[in-house]
N, C-alpha and C positions, 0 to 999 in steps of 0.2 A: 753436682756430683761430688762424692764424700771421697778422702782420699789421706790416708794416713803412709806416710811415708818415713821408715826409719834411716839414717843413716849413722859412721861415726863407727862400727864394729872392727874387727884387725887380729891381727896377733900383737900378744903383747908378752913379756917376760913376768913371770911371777912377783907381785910387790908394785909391777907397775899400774900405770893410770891409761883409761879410753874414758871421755865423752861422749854418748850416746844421744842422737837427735832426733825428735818426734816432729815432724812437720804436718800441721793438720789444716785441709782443708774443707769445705763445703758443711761445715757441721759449729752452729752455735757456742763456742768452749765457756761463754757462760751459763751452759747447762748441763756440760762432760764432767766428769771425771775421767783423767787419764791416766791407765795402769801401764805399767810393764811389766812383759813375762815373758819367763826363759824357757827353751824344753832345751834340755840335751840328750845326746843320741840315749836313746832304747829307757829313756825318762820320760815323767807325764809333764806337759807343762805346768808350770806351778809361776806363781806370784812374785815379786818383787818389791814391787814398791807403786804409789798412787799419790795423785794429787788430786785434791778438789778446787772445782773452778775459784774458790775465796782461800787454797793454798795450803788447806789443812795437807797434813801429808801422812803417808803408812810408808811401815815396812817390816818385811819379814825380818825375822831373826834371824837371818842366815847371813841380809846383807848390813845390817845396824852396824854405824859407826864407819862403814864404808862407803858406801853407798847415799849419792844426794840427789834427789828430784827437785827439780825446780821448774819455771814457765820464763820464757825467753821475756826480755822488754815489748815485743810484740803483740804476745800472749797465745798465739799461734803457734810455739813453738816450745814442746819439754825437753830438757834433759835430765839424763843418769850422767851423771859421773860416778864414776866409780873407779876409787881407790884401792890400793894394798890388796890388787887383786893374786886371786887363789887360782890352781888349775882346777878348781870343783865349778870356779865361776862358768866354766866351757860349757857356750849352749848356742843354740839360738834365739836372738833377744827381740821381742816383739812389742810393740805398743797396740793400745788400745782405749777404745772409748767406750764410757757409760753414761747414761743418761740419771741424772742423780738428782734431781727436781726437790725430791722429798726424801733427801737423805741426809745426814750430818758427817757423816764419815764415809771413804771408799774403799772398797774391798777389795781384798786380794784374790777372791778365786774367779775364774773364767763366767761365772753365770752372770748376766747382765751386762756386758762388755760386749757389746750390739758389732761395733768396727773395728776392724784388726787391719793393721798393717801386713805386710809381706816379710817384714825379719831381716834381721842383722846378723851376720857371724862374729863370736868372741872366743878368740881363743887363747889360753891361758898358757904358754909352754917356753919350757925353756931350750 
C-alpha cells in the first residue's frame, strides 16, 4: 500500500524558515519523481518544485533562490526548505509522485503525478 505523507508545515513570521517533509512509502522512488504543490485558498494548485529519482531538480520562479528540495540519506524521504518566506508563500503544501521511466526532467503541473499526499498548512503572518 502507497502512502505519502507530508509533515513539517506551521506558522511562521515573514523572512522566516519551515522544513517540509515527504515520507514515501510503498512505491519504488527509483522510478518517482517527487513534486511539491501548493493551493491557497480560492487559488488553483500550482507547482513548486521536483526532484528526479538521479536528483536533477525544478523549480518555479516564484520559489528560485529560496526554496530547496532535496531526498533524505534514506531516500525515502524529500524535503522543502524553504527560506525568506513571503505571506504570498500561504497555502497548503502537498507532495506528490510520478512515474518518470522515460523522462529526463520533472514537471511542475499536476498531470502525471499518480499519488498525492493529504497537505501541510503554511502560513506566512506576522
Amino acid at each position: 500500500q502507497w502512502q505519502l505523507a507530508e509533515s513539517g508545515g506551521g506558522l511562521v513570521q515573514p523572512g522566516g524558515s519551515l522544513r517540509l517533509s515527504c515520507t514515501v512509502s510503498g512505491l519504488p522512488l527509483d522510478d518517482y519523481a517527487i513534486g511539491w504543490f501548493r493551493q491557497a485558498p480560492g487559488k488553483e494548485r500550482e507547482g513548486v518544485s521536483c526532484i528526479m529519482p538521479k536528483d536533477t531538480t525544478n523549480y518555479d520562479d516564484s520559489v528560485k533562490g529560496r526554496f530547496t528540495i532535496s531526498r533524505g540519506h534514506a531516500k525515502n524521504t524529500v524535503y522543502l526548505q524553504m527560506d525568506s518566506l513571503k505571506p504570498e508563500d500561504t497555502a497548503d503544501y502537498y507532495c506528490a509522485a510520478d512515474l518518470v521511466l522515460w523522462q529526463t526532467s520533472c514537471l511542475l503541473t499536476m498531470e502525471g503525478y499518480e499519488y498525492w499526499g493529504q497537505g501541510t498548512q503554511v502560513t506566512v503572518s506576522s
